[in-house]
C-alpha positions in Angstrom: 18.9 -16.0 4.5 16.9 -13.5 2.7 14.9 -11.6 3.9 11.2 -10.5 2.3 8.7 -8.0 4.0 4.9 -8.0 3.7 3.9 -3.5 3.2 0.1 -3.2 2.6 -1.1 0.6 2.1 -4.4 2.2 1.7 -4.6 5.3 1.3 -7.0 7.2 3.2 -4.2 7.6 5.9 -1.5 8.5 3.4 0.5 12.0 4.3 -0.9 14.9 3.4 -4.6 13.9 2.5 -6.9 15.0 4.8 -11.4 14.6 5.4 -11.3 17.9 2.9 -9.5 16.0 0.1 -11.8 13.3 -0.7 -11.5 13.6 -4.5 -7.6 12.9 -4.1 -9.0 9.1 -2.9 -11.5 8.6 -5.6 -9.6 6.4 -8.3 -9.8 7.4 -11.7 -10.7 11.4 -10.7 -8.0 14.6 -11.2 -7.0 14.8 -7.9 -6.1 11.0 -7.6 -3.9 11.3 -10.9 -2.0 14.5 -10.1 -2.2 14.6 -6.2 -2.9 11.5 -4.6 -1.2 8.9 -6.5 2.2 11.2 -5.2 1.4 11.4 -1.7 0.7 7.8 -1.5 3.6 6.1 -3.5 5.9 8.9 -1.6 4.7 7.1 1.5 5.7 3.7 0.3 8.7 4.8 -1.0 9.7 6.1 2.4 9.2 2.7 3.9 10.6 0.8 1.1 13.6 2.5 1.0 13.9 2.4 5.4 13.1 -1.4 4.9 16.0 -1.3 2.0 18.2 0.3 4.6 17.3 -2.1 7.4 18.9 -5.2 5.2 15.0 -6.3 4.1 16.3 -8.5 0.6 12.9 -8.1 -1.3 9.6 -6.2 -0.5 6.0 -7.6 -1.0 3.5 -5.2 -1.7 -0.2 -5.3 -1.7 -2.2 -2.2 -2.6 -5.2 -2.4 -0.5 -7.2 1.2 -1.7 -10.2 0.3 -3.7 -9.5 -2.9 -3.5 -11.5 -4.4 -7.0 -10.2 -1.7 -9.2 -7.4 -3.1 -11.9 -5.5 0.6 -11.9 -2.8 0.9 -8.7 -2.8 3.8 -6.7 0.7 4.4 -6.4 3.6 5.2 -9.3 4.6 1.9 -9.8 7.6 2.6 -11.6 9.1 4.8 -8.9 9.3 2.0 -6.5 12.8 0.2 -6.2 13.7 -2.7 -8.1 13.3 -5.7 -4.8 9.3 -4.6 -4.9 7.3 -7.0 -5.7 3.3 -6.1 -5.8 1.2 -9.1 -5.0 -2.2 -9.6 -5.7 -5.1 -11.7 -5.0 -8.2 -12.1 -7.4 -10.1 -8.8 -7.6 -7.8 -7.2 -5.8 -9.8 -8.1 -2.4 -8.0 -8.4 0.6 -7.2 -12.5 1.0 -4.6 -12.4 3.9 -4.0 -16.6 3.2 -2.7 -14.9 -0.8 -1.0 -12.5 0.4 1.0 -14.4 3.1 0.9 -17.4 0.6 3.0 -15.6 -2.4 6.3 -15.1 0.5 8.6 -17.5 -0.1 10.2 -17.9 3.3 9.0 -16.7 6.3 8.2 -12.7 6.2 10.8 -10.9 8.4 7.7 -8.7 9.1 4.7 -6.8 8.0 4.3 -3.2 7.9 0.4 -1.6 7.2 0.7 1.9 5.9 -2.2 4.4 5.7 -5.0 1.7 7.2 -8.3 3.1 9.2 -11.0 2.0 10.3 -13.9 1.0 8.9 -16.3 3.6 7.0 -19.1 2.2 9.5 -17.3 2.5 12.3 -18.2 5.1 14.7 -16.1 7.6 16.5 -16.6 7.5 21.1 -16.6 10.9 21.3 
């Protein structure tokens, strides 16, 4: 039976961006192009080829960082052939379109580089 994996990322938890590095998160800006974009899709890589490893048949991949803007935040083209990237109108986050474009059962779901909410507030 094959076996398909559901990875969302975002990036604000991606390796190697920190709170001082806010301009590598803004799409469209230098930092996202030359620094950013790399950390991120060198994080997904590292799961997709552990999931690859693991016996996972084909990858589903929703890009969750500034969800409504058309341009993806990782190097598309560096990821391994058995990615597919899923998306949902807008690019908002529809869980029912994500889960609804797997065409068995998910083996699993991994979320890379999620947070909290940019209301929430820190119990200090």
């Amino acid at each position: 039976m094959k076996k398909q994996l559901i990875l969302i990322s975002d990036m604000e938890g991606a390796s190697g961006i920190f709170d001082g590095d806010g301009t590598q998160l803004i799409n469209g800006s230098d930092d996202w192009r030359i620094q950013g974009r790399e950390k991120m899709t060198s994080d997904v890589l590292a799961v997709c080829e552990a999931a690859e490893e693991f016996g996972i048949d084909e990858i589903l991949y929703y890009d969750a960082h500034y969800a409504g803007n058309p341009e993806s935040n990782v190097l598309l083209d560096k990821l391994p052939c058995n990615v597919r990237l899923v998306d949902t109108p807008d690019r908002c986050f529809y869980w029912r379109r994500i889960r609804g474009q797997a065409e068995i059962q998910p083996f699993g779901l991994i979320t890379l580089g999620q947070h909290a909410s940019a209301a929430s507030q820190l119990n200090s």
